[in-house]
C-alpha positions as CSV (number, residue, x, y, z in Angstrom):
1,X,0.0,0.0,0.0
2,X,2.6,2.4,0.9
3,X,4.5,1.6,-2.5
4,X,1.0,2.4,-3.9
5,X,1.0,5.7,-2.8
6,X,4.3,6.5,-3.2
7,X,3.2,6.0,-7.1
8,X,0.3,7.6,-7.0
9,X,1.6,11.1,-5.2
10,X,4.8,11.0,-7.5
11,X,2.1,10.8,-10.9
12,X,-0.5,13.4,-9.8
13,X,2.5,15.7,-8.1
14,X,4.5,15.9,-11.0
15,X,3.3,19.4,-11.7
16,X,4.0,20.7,-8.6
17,X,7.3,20.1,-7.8
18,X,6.7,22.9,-4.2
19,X,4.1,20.5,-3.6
20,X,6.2,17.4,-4.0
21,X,9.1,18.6,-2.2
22,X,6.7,19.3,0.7
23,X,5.0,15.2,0.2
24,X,8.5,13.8,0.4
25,X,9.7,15.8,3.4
26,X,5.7,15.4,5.5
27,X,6.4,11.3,4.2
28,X,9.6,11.1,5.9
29,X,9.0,12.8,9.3
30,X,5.9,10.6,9.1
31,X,8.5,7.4,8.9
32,X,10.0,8.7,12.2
33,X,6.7,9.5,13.7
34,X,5.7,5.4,12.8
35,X,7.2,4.4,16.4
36,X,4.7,6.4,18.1
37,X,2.3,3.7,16.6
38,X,1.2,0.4,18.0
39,X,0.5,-2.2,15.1
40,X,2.6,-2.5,11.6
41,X,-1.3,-1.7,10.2
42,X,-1.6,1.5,11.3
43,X,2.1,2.2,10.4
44,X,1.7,1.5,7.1
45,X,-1.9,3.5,7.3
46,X,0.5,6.6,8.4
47,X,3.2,6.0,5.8
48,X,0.5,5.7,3.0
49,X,-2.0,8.7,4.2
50,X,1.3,11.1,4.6
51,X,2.5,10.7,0.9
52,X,-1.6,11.2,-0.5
53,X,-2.3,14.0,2.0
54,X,-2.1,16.5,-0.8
55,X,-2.8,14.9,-4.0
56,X,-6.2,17.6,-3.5
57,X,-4.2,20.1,-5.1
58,X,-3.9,19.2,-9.2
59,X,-6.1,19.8,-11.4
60,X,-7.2,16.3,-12.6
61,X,-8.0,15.8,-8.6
62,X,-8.9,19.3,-7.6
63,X,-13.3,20.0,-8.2
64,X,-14.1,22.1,-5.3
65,X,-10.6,23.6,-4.4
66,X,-10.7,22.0,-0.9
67,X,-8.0,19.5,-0.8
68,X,-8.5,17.5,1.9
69,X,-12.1,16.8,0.7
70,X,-10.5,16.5,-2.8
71,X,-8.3,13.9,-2.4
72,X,-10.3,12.0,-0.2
73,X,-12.9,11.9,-3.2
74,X,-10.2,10.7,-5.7
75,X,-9.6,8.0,-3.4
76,X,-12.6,6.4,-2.3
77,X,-13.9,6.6,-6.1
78,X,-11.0,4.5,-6.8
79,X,-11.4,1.8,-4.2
80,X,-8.8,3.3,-1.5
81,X,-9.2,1.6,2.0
82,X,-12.1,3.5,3.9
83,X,-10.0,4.2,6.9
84,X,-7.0,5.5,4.4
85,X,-9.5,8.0,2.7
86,X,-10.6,9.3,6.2
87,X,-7.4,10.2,7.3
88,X,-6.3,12.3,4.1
89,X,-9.7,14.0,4.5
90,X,-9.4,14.7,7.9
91,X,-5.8,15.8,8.1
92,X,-4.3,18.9,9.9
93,X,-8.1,19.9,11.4
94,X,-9.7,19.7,8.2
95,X,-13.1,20.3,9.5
96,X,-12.6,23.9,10.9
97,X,-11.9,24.9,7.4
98,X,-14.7,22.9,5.6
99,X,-16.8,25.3,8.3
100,X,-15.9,28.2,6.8
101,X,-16.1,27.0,3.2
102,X,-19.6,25.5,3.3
103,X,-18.2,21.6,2.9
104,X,-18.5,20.7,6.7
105,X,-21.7,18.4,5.5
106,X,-19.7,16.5,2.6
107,X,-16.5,16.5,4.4
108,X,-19.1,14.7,7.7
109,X,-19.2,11.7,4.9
110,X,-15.8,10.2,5.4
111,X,-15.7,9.3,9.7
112,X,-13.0,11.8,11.7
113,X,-11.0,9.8,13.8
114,X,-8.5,11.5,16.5
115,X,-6.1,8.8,17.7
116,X,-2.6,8.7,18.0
117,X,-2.5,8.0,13.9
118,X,-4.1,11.1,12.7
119,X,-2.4,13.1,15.4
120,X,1.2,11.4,13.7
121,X,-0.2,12.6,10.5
122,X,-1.2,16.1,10.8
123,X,2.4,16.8,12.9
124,X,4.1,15.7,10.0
125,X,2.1,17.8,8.0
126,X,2.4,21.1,10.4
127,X,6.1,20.9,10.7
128,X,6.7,21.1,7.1
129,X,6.3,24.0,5.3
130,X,5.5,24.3,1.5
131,X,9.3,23.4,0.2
132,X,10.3,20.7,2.7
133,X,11.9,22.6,5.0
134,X,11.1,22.3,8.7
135,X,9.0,24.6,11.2
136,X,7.6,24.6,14.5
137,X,3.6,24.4,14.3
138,X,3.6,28.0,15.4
139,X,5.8,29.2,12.9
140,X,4.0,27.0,10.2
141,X,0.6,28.6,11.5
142,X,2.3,31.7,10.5
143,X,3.0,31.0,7.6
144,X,-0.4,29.9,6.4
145,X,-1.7,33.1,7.5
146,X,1.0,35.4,5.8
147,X,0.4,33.4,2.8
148,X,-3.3,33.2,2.7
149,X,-4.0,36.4,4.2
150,X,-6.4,37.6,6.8
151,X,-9.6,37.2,5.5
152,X,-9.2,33.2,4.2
153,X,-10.7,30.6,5.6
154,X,-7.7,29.6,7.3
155,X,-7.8,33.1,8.7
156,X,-11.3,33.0,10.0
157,X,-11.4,29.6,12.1
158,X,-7.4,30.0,13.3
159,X,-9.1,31.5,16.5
160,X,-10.4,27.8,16.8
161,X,-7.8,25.3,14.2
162,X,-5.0,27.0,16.5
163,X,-5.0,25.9,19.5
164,X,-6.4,22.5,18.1
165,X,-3.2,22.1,16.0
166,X,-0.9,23.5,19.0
167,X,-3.0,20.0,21.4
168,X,-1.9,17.7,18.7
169,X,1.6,18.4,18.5
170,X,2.0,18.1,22.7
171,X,0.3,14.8,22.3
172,X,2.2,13.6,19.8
173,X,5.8,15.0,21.4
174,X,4.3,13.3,24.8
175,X,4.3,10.2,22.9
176,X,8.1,10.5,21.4
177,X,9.6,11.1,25.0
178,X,7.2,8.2,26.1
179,X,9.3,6.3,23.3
180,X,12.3,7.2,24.5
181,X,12.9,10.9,22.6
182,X,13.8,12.7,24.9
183,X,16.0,15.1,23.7
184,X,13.7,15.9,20.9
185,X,12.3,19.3,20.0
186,X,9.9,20.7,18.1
187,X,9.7,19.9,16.1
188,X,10.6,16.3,16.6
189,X,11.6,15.8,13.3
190,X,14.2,18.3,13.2
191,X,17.4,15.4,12.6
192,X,19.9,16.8,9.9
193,X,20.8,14.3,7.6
194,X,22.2,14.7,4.2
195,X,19.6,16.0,1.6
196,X,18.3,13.6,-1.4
197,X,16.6,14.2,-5.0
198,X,13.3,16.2,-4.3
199,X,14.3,17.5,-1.0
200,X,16.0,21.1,-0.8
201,X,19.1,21.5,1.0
202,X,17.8,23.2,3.6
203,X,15.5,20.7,4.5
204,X,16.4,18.6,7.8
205,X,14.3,15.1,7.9
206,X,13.8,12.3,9.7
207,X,16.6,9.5,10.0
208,X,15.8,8.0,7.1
209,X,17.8,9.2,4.1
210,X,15.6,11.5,2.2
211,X,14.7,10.4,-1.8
212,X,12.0,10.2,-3.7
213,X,12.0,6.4,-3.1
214,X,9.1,5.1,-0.7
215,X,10.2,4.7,2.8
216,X,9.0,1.6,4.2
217,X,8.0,1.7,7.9
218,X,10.4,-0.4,9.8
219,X,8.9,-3.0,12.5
220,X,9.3,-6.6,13.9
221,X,7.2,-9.3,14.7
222,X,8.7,-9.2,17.8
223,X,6.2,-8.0,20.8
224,X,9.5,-8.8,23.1
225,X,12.9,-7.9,21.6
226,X,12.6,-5.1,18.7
227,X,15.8,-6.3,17.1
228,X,14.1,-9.8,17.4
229,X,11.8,-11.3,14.4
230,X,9.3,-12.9,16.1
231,X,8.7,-13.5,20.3
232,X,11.3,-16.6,21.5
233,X,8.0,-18.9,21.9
234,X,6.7,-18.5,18.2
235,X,10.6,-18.5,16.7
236,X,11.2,-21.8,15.2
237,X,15.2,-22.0,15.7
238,X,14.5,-22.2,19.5
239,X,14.9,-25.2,21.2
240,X,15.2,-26.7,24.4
241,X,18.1,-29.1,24.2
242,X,21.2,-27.3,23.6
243,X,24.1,-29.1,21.3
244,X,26.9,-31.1,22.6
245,X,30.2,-31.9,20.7
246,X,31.0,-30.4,16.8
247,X,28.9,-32.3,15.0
248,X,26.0,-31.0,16.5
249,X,27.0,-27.1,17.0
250,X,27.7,-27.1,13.3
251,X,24.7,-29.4,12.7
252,X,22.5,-26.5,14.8
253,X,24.1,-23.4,13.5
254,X,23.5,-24.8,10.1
255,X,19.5,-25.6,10.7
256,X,19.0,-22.3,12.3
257,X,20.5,-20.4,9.1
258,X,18.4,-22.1,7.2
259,X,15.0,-21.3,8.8
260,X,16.4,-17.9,9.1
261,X,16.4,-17.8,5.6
262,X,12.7,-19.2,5.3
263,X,11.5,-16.9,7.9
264,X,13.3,-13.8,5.9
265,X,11.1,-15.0,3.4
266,X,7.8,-15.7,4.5
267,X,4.5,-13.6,4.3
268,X,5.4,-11.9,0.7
269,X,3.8,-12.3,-2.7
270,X,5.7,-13.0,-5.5
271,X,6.8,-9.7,-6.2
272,X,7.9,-8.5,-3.6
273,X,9.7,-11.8,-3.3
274,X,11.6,-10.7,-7.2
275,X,11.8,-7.4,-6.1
276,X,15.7,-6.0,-6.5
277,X,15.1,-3.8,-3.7
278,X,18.7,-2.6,-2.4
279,X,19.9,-1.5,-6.0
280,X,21.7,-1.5,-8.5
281,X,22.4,-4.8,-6.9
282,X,20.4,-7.9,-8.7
283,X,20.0,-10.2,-5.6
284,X,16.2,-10.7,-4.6
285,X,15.0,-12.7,-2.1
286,X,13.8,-15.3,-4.4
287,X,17.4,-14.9,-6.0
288,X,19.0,-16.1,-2.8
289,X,16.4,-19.0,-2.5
290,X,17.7,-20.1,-6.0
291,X,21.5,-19.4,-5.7
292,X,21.3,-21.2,-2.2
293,X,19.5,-24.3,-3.7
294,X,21.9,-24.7,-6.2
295,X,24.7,-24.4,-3.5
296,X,23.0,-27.5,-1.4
297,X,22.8,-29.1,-4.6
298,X,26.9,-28.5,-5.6
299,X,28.2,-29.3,-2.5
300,X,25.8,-32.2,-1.3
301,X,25.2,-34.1,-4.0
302,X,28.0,-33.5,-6.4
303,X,30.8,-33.3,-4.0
304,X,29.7,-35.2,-1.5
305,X,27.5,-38.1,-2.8
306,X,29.2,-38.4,-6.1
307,X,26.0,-37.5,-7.8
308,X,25.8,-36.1,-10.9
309,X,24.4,-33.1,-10.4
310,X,24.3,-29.6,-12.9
311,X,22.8,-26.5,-11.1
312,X,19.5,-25.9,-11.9
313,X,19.9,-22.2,-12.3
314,X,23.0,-21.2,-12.6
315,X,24.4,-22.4,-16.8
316,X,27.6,-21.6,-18.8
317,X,26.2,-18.5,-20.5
318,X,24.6,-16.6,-17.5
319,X,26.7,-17.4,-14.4
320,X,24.1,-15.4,-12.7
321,X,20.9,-17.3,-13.9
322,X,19.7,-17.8,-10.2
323,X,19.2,-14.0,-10.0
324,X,18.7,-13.2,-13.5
325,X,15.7,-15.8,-13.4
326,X,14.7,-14.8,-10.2
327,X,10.9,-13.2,-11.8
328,X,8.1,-11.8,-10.2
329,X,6.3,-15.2,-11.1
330,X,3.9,-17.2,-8.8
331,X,5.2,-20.9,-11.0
332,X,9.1,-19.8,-10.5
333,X,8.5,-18.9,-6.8
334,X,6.7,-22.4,-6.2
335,X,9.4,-24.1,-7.5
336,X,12.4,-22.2,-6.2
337,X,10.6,-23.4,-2.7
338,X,10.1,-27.3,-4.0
339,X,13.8,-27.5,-5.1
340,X,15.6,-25.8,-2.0
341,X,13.4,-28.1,0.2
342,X,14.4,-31.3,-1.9
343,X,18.0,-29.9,-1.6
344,X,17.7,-29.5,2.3
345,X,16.1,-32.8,2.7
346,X,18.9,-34.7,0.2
347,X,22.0,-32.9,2.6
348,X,20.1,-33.9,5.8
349,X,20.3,-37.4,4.7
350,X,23.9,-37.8,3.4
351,X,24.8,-36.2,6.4
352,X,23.0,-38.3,8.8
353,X,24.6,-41.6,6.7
354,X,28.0,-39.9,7.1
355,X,29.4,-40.7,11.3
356,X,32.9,-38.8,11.0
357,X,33.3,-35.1,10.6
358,X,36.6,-36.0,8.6
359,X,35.2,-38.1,6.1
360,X,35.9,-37.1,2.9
361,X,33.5,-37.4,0.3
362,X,33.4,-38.5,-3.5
363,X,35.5,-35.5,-4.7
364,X,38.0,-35.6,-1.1
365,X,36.2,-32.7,0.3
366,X,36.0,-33.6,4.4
367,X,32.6,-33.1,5.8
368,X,33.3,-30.8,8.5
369,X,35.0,-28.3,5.9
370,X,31.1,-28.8,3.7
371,X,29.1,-28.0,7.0
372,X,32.0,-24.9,7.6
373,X,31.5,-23.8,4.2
374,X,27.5,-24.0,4.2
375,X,27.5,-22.3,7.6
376,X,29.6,-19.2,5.6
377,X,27.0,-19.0,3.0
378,X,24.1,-19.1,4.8
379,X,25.5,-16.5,6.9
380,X,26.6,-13.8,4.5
381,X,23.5,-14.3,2.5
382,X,21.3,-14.3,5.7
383,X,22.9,-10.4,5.5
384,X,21.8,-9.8,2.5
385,X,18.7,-11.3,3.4
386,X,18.4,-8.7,6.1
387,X,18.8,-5.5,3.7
388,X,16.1,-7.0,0.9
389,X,13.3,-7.6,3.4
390,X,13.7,-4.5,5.4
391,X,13.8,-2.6,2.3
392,X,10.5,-4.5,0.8
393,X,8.2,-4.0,3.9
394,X,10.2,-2.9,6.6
395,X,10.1,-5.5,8.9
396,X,13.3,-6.4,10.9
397,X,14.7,-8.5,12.9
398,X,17.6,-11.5,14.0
C-alpha cells in the first residue's frame, strides 16, 4: 500500500514540484513518527496517508478547491481503503476549514478519527512547510496566514484550528519522549541528515535518508525484543536441548541459518519476493532461495555423494541465472521453494549416513570443511537477506 502511494503522489504531483518537495519531506518525518504507533497496520496506514495527504491540489484531482475533501474523493472513487481515505480528509483539522467553506456536510461523509494515527499525520504535516523545509507548528501557522491572508478561511477559524493544532503536536511529542525521545524538540523531526533528489538543502528530515524512493515503515514481529523477528516462543530456531560436541553445534548453527532464511522469506507475494530492492544490486529474495539451492545441490550431492548433479539455475552462459531468473512469477516462486526443500532434505540425509566429521566425500572434500562452508554461506547471505526484506516492507529483525 505504501509503495502504492508513493506511485500515485509522484504521478499526480508531478506538476507541482513545491508540492512534492513538501510530500517527500511530511512522508519522511511521518517514517520517524511510525514508532509512536502500535501495530505495523496502522504504520503503514501513516506512511500511505502522509504521501496522498495533498494529492487535492492538481487539477485532474482538484473540483471544489478544498484538498482535503478532494483527495479523499479521488480515493474512495478508486477503491482506496475506507479508513486511508478518512485520514487524508481529515488531516491537519480539516473540519474547521470545511466550516468556513460550506463543505462541513460532505467532508461529515468520510468518519473523523482522533487517535494517536491522525495526530502522527497532521504533525508531519504542520512541521513542514511548503518546500520541505522544517517549522515549529507555530511558525507554520504563521506561515499559512502570511500566505493566505487575513480574511481566508484559514484566517477566520485559526481562533479555533490553532489551539487544536498547538493540542496535537503536545500529544504527539508526549508520545516520542514516552518512546524514549527525549532530547527531541519541536519539532521532533528536526534530525539533519544529508539531503536527497526532491528535497531542498535546507530541509532537515527524519533519519531515514531523504529520496523520492518510498520509505517503508520499519517493524518486527517481535512484541519482546525489537531487534528480534518474532517472540522466543513463536521463533522456530529455538529449542530446548542445547548441542553437545561439533557435530551438533555445526549441525545447529546450520539448521537455524536455514530457517532464518525461510523466515526472511515468509508472508510476501511473489513480487515483492523478485523485487531488487537494495539497488543496483540484482540479488532478490527469491534470487538467494535459487542461488542457495543450487549451493546445497553442488556441494551435497555432487561433492559429496558423487551425484551427478548440474545446477538448476546457474548455466555456462549466464553465471548469474539464479538471480537473473529470479521473476516476479507465482510458478518460479513455487518451484524455487520445491527444489531448496528437496536440496535441504537430500544434505540432511547424506549427512545423517555420514558418522565422522573427517570423512571425505566423493570429490576428497571432508565433511566438516562442507558443513564450515555451508554455515559461511548461509550466513553472508542471511545479510543480504536482512537488507532485501527490510527494504520491501520494513520489517526487521535477528
Amino acid at each position: 500500500m505504501v509503495c502504492r502511494a508513493w506511485d500515485l503522489a509522484r504521478g499526480l504531483l508531478a506538476g507541482l514540484p513545491r508540492r512534492w518537495r513538501h510530500t517527500v519531506a511530511v512522508a519522511h518525518c511521518a517514517a520517524l513518527l511510525t514508532r509512536t504507533l502500535g501495530s505495523a497496520e496502522e504504520r503503514d496506514l501513516l506512511s500511505a496517508a502522509a504521501w496522498l495527504h495533498d494529492i487535492g491540489y492538481p487539477e485532474p484531482v482538484a473540483e471544489t478547491g478544498f484538498h482535503p475533501f478532494d483527495g479523499a474523493d479521488y480515493l474512495r472513487r478508486h477503491g482506496w481503503p475506507p479508513r486511508l481515505v478518512a485520514l487524508v480528509a481529515h488531516h491537519s483539522g480539516a473540519i474547521f476549514v470545511a466550516r468556513a467553506r460550506g463543505l462541513a456536510e460532505a467532508l461529515h461523509a468520510y468518519p473523523r478519527e482522533q487517535t494517536a494515527l491522525s495526530d502522527a499525520l497532521t504533525y508531519a504535516d504542520q512541521t513542514t512547510g511548503p518546500t520541505g523545509e522544517r517549522l515549529t507548528v507555530r511558525d507554520r501557522m504563521a506561515d499559512m496566514l502570511r500566505r493566505h491572508g487575513s480574511g481566508s478561511p484559514n484566517a477566520r477559524v485559526h481562533h479555533e484550528r490553532g489551539p487544536y493544532l498547538l493540542a496535537v503536536a503536545a500529544r504527539v511529542e508526549q508520545r516520542l519522549r514516552a518512546a524514549g525521545f527525549a532530547h527531541l524538540g519541536e519539532p521532533a523531526c528536526d534530525i539533519p541528515v544529508t539531503p536527497g533528489p526532491g528535497v531542498p538543502d535546507h530541509a532537515r528530515m527524519s533519519r531515514h535518508e531523504p529520496t523520492n524512493e518510498p520509505t517503508a515503515t520499519r517493524w518486527s514481529g517481535s512484541t519482546a525484543h525489537p531487534d528480534m523477528w518474532v517472540d522466543p516462543h513463536d521463533d522456530p530456531r529455538e529449542s530446548a536441548d542445547q548441542p553437545v560436541g561439533e557435530r551438533a553445534t555445526l549441525l545447529d548453527y546450520l539448521r537455524r541459518y536455514r530457517l532464518t532464511l525461510e523466515m526472511k522469506c515468509t508472508g510476501l507475494d511473489a513480487e515483492q519476493l523478485a523485487r531488487r530492492s537494495v539497488p543496483p544490486s540484482t540479488m532478490s529474495l527469491l534470487g538467494l532461495l535459487r542461488h542457495l539451492a543450487d549451493v546445497e545441490r553442488h556441494w551435497f550431492r555432487q561433492e559429496l555423494a558423487g551425484q551427478h548433479a548440474p545446477r538448476r539455475y546457474r548455466v555456462a552462459d549466464d553465471r548469474d541465472g539464479d538471480f537473473n531468473g529470479a521473476v516476479a512469477d507465482p510458478d518460479v516462486v513455487d518451484d524455487a521453494w520445491r527444489a531448496w526443500r528437496a536440496e535441504v532434505a537430500f544434505a540432511e540425509e547424506v549427512v545423517a549416513g555420514i558418522a565422522d566429521l573427517g570423512t571425505r566425500g566423493a570429490t576428497g572434500v571432508p565433511l566438516r570443511d562442507v558443513l564450515v562452508h555451508m554455515i559461511e554461506e548461509y550466513a553472508r547471505h542471511c545479510g543480504h537477506a536482512d537488507l532485501l526484506r527490510e527494504r520491501i516492507d520494513g520489517r526487521v529483525g535477528q
